[in-house]
C-alpha positions in Angstrom: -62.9 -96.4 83.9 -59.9 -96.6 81.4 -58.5 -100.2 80.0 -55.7 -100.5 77.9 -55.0 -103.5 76.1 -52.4 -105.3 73.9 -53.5 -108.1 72.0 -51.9 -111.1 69.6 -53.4 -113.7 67.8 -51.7 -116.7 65.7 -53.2 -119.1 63.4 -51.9 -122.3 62.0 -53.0 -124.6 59.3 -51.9 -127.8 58.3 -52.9 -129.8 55.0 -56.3 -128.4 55.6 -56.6 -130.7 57.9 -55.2 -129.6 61.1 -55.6 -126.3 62.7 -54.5 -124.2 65.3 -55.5 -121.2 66.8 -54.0 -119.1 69.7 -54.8 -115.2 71.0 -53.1 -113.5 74.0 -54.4 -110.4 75.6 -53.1 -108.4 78.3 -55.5 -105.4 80.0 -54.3 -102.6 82.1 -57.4 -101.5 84.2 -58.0 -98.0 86.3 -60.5 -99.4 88.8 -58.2 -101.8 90.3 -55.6 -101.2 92.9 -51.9 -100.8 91.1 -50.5 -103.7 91.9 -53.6 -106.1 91.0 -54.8 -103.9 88.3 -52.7 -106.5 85.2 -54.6 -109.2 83.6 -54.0 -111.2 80.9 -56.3 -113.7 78.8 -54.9 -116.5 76.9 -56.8 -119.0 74.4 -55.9 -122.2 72.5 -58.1 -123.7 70.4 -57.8 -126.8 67.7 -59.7 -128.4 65.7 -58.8 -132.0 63.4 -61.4 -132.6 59.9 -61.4 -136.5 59.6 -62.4 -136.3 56.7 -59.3 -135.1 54.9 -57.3 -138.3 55.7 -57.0 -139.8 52.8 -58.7 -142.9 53.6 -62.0 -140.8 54.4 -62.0 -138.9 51.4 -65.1 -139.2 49.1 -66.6 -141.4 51.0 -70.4 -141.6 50.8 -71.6 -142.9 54.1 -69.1 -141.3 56.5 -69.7 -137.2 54.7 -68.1 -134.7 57.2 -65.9 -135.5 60.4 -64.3 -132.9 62.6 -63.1 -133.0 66.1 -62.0 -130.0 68.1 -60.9 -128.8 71.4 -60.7 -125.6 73.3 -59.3 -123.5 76.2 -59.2 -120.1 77.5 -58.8 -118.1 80.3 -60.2 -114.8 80.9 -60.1 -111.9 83.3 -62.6 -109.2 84.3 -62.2 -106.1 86.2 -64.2 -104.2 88.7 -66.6 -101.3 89.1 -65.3 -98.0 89.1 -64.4 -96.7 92.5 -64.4 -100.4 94.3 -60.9 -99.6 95.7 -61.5 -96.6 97.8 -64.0 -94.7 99.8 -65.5 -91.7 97.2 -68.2 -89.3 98.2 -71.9 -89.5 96.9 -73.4 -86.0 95.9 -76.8 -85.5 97.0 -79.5 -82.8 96.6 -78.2 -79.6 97.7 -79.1 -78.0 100.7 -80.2 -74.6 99.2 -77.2 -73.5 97.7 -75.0 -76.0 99.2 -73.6 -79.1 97.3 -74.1 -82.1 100.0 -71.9 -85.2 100.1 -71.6 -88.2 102.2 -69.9 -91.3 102.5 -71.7 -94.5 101.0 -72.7 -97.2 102.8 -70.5 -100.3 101.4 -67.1 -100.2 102.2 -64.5 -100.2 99.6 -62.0 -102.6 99.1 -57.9 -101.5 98.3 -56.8 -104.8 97.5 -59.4 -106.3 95.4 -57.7 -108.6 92.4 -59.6 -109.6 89.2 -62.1 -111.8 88.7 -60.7 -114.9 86.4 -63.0 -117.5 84.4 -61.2 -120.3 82.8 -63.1 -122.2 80.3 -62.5 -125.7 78.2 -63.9 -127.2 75.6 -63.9 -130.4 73.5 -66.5 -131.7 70.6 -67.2 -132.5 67.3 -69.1 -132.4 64.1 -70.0 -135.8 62.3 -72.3 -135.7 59.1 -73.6 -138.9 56.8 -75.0 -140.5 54.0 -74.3 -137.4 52.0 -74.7 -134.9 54.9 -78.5 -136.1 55.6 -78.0 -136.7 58.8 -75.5 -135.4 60.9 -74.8 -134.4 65.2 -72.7 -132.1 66.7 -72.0 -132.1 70.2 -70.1 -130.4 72.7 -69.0 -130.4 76.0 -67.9 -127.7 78.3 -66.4 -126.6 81.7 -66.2 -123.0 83.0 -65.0 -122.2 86.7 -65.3 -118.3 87.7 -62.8 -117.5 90.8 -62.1 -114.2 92.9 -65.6 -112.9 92.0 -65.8 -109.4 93.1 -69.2 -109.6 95.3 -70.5 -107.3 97.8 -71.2 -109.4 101.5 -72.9 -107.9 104.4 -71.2 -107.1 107.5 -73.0 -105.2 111.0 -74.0 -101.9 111.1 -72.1 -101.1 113.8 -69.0 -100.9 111.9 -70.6 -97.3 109.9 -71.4 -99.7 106.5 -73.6 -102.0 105.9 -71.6 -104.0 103.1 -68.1 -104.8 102.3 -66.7 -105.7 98.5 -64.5 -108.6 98.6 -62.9 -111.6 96.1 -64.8 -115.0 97.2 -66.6 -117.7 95.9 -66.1 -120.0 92.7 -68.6 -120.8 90.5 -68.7 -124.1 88.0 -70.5 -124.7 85.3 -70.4 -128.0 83.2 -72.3 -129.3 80.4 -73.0 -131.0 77.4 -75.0 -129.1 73.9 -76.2 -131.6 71.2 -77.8 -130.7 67.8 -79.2 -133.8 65.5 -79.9 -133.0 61.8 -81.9 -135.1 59.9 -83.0 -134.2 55.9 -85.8 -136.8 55.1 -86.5 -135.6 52.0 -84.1 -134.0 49.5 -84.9 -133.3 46.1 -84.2 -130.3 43.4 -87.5 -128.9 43.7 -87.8 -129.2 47.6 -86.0 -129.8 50.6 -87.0 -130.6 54.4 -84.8 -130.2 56.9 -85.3 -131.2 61.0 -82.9 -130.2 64.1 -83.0 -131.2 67.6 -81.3 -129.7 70.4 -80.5 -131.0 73.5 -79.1 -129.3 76.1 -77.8 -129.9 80.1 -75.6 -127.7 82.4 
């Protein structure tokens, strides 16, 4: 397997309030046929602090605000030798180097597997950061998967490697922190997650 790559990333801030982040990548991969064997991965991501608007500044209750969003989009490559059929070596036969064909037929057309990812949420803290959430939610949705599938015997292999399926996943991550008790000498902190995909 050899991957080359090209890569560029941008950031952009604003007031230190507003930010913006973006990367682009581009690989070049051997174990994909020629004309599928390009894929590039771009990401966006921003993120807003509440907090530095000037009506939000020092205040006491409201401590920390920050909402951000995200997307990206990335691709993935297959196993070596997925395009064409390659010999096995086996035990040798006395002196003789043995070889035979494998049993899962190879695929000259595969294309790359793609996952394409979003996601929004924010960070809010209070009362002097003693209690504070952040949550998140996220989409991901994986297309072309490069999958083995069985096919009959008869044909000489018992597989076949093909581009199918799409998988989604969606869900939302939460974190609660609570301090109770905060003084110089000692300090107790709690967090609770919750979690659902």
């Amino acid at each position: 397997r050899r991957i080359n790559s090209i890569f560029a990333s941008a950031s952009f801030g604003f007031r230190g309030m507003l930010y913006l982040d973006a990367t682009l990548r581009n690989d070049w991969t051997s174990t994909l046929p020629a004309e599928n064997n390009s894929y590039m991965y771009p990401s966006v991501s921003s993120s807003f602090v509440l907090t530095e608007l000037p009506a939000l500044q020092n205040n006491r209750t409201f401590s920390f605000g920050k909402l951000r969003a995200g997307w990206a989009m990335v691709g993935n490559d297959a196993p070596p030798y997925a395009t064409g059929i390659t010999y096995q070596p086996n035990q040798n036969f006395g002196s003789f180097p043995v070889y035979n064909v494998p049993l899962g037929l190879n695929n000259p057309d595969l294309k790359p597997e793609q996952t394409t990812s979003f996601e929004v949420g924010g960070d809010f803290r209070f009362l002097m950061n003693r209690i504070g959430i952040d949550i998140t939610y996220y989409s991901m949705s994986t297309k072309n998967q490069i999958i083995p599938v069985d096919v009959s015997a008869a044909s000489g292999f018992t597989s076949r490697v093909i581009n199918a399926g799409e998988v989604t996943n969606k869900g939302i991550e939460a974190i609660l922190y609570v301090t109770p008790v905060n003084t110089r000498s000692f300090s107790w902190d709690l967090a609770f997650n919750f979690a659902s995909n």
